[in-house]
C-alpha positions as CSV (number, residue, x, y, z in Angstrom):
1,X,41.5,-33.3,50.0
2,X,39.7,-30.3,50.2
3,X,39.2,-27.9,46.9
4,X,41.5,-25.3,46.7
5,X,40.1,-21.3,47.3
6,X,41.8,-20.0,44.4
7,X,40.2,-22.7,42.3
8,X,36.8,-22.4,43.3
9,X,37.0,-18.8,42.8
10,X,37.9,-18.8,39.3
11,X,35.0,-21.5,38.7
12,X,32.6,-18.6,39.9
13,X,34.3,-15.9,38.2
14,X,33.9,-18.3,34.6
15,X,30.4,-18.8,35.6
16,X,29.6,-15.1,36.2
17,X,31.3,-14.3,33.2
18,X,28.6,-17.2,31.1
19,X,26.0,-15.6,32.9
20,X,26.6,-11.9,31.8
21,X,27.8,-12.9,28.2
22,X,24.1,-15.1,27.6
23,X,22.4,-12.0,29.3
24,X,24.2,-9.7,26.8
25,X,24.3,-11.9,23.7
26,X,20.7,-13.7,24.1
27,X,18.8,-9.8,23.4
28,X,21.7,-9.9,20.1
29,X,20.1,-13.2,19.1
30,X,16.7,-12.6,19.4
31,X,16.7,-8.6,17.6
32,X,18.8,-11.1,14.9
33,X,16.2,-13.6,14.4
34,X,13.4,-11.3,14.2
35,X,15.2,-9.2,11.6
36,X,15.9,-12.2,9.5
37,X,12.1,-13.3,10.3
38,X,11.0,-9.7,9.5
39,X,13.4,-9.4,6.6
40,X,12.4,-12.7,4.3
41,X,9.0,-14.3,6.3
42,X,7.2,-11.3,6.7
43,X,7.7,-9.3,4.2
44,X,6.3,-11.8,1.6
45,X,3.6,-13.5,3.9
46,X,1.0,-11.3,1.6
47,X,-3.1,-11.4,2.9
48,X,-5.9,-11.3,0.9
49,X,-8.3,-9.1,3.1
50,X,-11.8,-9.3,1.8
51,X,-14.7,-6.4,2.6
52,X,-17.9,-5.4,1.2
53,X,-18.3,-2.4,0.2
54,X,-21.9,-1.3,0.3
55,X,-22.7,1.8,-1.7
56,X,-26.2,4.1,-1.7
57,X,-28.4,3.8,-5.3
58,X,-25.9,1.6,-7.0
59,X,-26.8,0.4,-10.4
60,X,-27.6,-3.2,-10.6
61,X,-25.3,-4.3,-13.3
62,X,-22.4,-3.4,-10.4
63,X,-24.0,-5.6,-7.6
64,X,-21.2,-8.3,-6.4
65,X,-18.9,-6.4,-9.2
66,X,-15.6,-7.1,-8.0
67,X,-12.9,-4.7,-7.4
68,X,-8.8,-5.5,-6.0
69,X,-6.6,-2.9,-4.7
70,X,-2.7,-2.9,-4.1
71,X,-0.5,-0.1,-3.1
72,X,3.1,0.8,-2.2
73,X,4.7,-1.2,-4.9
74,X,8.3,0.3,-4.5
75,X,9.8,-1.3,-7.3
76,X,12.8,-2.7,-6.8
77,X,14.3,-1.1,-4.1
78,X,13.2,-4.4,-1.6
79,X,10.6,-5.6,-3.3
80,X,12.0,-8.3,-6.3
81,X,10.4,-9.4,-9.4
82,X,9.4,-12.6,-8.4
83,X,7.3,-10.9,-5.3
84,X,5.6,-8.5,-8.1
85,X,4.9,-11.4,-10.2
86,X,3.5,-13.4,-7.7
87,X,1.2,-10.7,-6.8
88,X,0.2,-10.4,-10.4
89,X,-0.7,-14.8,-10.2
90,X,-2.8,-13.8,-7.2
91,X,-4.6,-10.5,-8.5
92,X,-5.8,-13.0,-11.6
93,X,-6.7,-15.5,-9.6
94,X,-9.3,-13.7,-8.1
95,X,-10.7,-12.7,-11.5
96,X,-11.5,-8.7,-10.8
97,X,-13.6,-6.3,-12.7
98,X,-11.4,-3.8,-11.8
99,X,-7.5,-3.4,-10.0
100,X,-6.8,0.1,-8.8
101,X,-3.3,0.2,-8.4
102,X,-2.8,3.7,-5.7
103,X,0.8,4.7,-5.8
104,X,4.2,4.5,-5.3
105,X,5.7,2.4,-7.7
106,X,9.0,3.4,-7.5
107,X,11.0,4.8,-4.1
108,X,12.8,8.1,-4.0
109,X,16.3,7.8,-3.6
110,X,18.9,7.2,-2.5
111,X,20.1,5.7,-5.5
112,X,19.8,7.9,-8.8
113,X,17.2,9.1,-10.4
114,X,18.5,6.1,-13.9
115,X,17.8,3.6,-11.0
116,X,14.2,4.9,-11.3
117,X,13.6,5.5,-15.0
118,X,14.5,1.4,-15.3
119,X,12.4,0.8,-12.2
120,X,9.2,2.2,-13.3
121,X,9.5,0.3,-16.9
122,X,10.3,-3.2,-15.2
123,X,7.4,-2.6,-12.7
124,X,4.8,-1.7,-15.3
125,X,6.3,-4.5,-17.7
126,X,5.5,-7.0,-14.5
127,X,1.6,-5.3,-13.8
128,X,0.8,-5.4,-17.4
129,X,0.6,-9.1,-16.9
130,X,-3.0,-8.0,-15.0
131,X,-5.4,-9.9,-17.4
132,X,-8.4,-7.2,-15.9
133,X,-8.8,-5.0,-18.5
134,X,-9.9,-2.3,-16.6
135,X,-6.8,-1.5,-14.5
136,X,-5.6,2.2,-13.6
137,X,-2.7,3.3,-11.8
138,X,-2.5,7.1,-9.4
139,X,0.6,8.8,-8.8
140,X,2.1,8.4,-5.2
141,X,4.7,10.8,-3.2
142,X,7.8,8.5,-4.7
143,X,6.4,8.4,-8.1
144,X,7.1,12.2,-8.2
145,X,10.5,12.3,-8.0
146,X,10.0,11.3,-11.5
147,X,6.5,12.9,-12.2
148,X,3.5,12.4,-14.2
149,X,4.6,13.5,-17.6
150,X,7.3,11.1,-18.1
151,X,5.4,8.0,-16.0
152,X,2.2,8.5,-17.9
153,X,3.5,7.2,-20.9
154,X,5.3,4.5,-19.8
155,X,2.0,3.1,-17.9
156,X,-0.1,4.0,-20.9
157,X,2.8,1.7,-23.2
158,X,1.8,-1.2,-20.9
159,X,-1.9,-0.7,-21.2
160,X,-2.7,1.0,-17.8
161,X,-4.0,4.8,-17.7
162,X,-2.6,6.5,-15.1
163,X,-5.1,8.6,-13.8
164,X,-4.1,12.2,-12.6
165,X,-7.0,14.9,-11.1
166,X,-9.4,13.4,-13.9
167,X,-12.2,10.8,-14.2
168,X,-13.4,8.3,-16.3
169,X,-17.0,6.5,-16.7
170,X,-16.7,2.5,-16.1
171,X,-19.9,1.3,-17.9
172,X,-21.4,-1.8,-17.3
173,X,-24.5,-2.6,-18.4
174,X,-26.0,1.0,-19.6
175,X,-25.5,2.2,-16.1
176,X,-22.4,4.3,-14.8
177,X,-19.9,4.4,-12.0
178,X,-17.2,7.1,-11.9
179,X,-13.7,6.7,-11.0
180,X,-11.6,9.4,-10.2
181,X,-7.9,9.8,-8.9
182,X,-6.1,12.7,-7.6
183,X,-2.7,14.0,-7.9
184,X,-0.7,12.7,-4.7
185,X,-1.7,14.8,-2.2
186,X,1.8,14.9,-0.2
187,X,3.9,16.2,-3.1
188,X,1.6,18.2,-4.7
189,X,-2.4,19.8,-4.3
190,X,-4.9,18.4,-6.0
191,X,-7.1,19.7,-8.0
192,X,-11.0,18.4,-6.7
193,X,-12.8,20.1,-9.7
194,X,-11.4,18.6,-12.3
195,X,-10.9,15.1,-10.6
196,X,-14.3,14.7,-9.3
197,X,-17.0,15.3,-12.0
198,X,-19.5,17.8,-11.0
199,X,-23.0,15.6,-12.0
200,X,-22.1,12.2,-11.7
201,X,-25.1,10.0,-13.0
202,X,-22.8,7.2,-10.6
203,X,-21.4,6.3,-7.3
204,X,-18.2,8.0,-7.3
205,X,-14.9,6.3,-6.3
206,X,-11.6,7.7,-5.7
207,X,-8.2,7.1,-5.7
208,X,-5.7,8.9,-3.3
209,X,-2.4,7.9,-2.6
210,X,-2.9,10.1,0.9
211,X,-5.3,8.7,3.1
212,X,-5.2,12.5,5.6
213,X,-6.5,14.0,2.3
214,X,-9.9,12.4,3.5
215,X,-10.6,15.2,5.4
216,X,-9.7,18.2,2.6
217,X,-11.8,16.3,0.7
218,X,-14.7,16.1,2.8
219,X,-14.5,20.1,3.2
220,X,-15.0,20.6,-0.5
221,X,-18.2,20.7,-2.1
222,X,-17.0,17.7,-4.8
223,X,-15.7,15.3,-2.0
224,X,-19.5,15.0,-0.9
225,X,-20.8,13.4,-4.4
226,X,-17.5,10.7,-3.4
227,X,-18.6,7.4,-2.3
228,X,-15.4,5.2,-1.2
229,X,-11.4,6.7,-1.5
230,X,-8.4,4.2,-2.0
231,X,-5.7,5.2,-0.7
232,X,-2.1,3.7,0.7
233,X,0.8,5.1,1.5
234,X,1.4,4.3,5.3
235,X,2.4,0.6,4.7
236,X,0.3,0.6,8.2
237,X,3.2,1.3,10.2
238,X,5.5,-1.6,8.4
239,X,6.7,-2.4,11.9
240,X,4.2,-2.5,14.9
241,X,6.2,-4.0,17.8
242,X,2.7,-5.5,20.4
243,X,1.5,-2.9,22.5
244,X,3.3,-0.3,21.2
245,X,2.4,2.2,18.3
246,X,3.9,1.9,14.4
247,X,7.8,3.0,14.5
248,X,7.2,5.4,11.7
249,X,4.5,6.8,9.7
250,X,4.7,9.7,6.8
251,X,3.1,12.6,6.5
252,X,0.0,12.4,5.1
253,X,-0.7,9.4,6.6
254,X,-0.6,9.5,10.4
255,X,-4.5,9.7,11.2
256,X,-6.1,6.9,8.9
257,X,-3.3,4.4,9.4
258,X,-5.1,1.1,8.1
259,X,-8.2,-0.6,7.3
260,X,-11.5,1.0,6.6
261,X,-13.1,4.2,8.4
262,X,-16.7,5.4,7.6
263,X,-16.7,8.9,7.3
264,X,-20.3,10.1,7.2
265,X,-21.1,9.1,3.2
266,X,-17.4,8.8,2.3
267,X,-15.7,5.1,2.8
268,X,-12.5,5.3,3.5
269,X,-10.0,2.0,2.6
270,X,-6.3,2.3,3.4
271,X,-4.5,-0.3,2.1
272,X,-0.7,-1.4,3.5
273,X,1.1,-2.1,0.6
274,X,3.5,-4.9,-0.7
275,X,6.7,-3.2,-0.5
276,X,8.4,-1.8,1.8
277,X,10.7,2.0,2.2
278,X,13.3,2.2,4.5
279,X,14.2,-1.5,5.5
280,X,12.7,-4.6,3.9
281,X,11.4,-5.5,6.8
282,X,7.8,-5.4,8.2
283,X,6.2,-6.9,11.3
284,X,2.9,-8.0,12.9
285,X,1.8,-5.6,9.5
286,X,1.8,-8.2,6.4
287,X,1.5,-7.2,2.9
288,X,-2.3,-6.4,2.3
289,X,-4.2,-7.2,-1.1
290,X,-7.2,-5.6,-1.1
291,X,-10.9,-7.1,-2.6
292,X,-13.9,-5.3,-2.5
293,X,-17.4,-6.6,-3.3
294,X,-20.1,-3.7,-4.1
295,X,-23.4,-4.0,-2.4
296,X,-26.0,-1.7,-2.4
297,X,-26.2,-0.2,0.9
């Protein structure tokens, strides 16, 4: 008995209609997997990225002298306690001379500006747990929605001086290098004569939350005696789909994206963070802890 028309037609109309609903819903799965992929692998698969950092006349007591950088903390906006803390296990694992710690500890908004004050207490609480004594904090754009007068002493209560336009010696050994920190150059202007001192009788090393500022600096007469700037603040993009360019990036932070740039004397190191602003998610762009090795160049 041959099929009947009406029935064949409605098996072709039920397979065109499975044919458009996987070509709709298959794009829904896979933006859904990578967001959950983005959202909780991702975002905590943290690399250690290891670099020398060779520097003109320096003293011999600092040859192979160790130094770790992290950035971008954002405190607890996406980034949770447990992350932080292991962070902290990794930092001392690696047994540092020194941590510089460049920025944005807390995130602006949207919540209130309570949700920040207990932020920036749990988050220094959590990096006091550093075991390198020499560890030093600089202010980043979303640390001044609260500012440096009320974070300074909440840093300094957990044994880390945050640093703002000023410098102080790190002696090792008889023999000096200098480490300096701006304001956050986003938020505010720093002042380059008092951060950077005017004789150093040491490599110089800076801390700026705002890698851009490279370039003010290297127009002032100070930013010459500089020999390496830390800086963050671009998370490097957060989310860099392949072949395509980051989704976002701040001002202040759209020509040295990530990684390291030589910039005649001046080294340049832009770390990507741990957290993340926005939307916990980040992409082909991991979590970056930052070790540094000083060699004399």
């Amino acid at each position: 008995m041959a099929p009947d028309v009406a029935e064949l037609r409605s098996e072709e109309q039920e397979r065109g209609i499975s044919r458009r609903s996987f070509i709709v819903r298959a794009p829904l799965a896979l933006a859904g997997g990578l967001a959950l992929y983005s959202g909780i692998v991702a975002r905590h698969e943290v690399r250690v990225v290891s670099r020398s950092l060779g520097i003109h006349d320096l003293p011999a007591p600092f040859h192979d002298f160790r130094i770790v950088q992290i950035s971008d903390i954002h405190f607890d906006e996406y980034t949770e306690p447990s992350f932080l803390r292991s962070i902290v296990r990794r930092i001392n694992a690696l047994s540092p001379d020194l941590v510089l710690l460049t920025g944005d500890f807390i995130s602006f908004g949207p919540l209130p500006r309570r949700f920040a004050e207990y932020a920036i207490r749990q988050c220094t609480a959590i990096l006091s747990e550093i075991k390198c004594a020499r560890r030093f904090a600089a202010m980043g754009n979303h640390d001044s929605f609260l500012g440096a007068p009320e974070m300074r002493p909440i840093f300094a209560a957990a044994g880390i001086p945050l640093l703002v336009n000023e410098h102080v010696p790190i002696e090792l050994g008889g023999e000096h290098l200098w480490l300096c920190a701006t304001h956050d150059p986003v938020t505010h202007e720093p002042d380059l004569e008092s951060t950077i001192p005017e004789r150093p009788d040491g490599p110089v090393l800076l801390m700026c939350h705002g890698p851009d500022y490279a370039d003010t600096l290297l127009a002032h007469p100070r930013g010459r005696l500089v020999d390496a700037m830390f800086s963050g603040h671009t998370h490097g993009g957060q989310v860099r789909l392949p072949l395509f360019p980051p989704m976002h990036l701040p001002e202040g932070g759209r020509k040295y994206v990530e990684g390291s740039f030589q910039l005649g004397r001046l080294q340049l190191h832009v770390n990507r963070g741990i957290g993340t602003v926005g939307l916990p998610f980040r992409l082909n762009c991991p979590p970056e802890i930052s070790v540094f090795s000083l060699q004399k160049a």
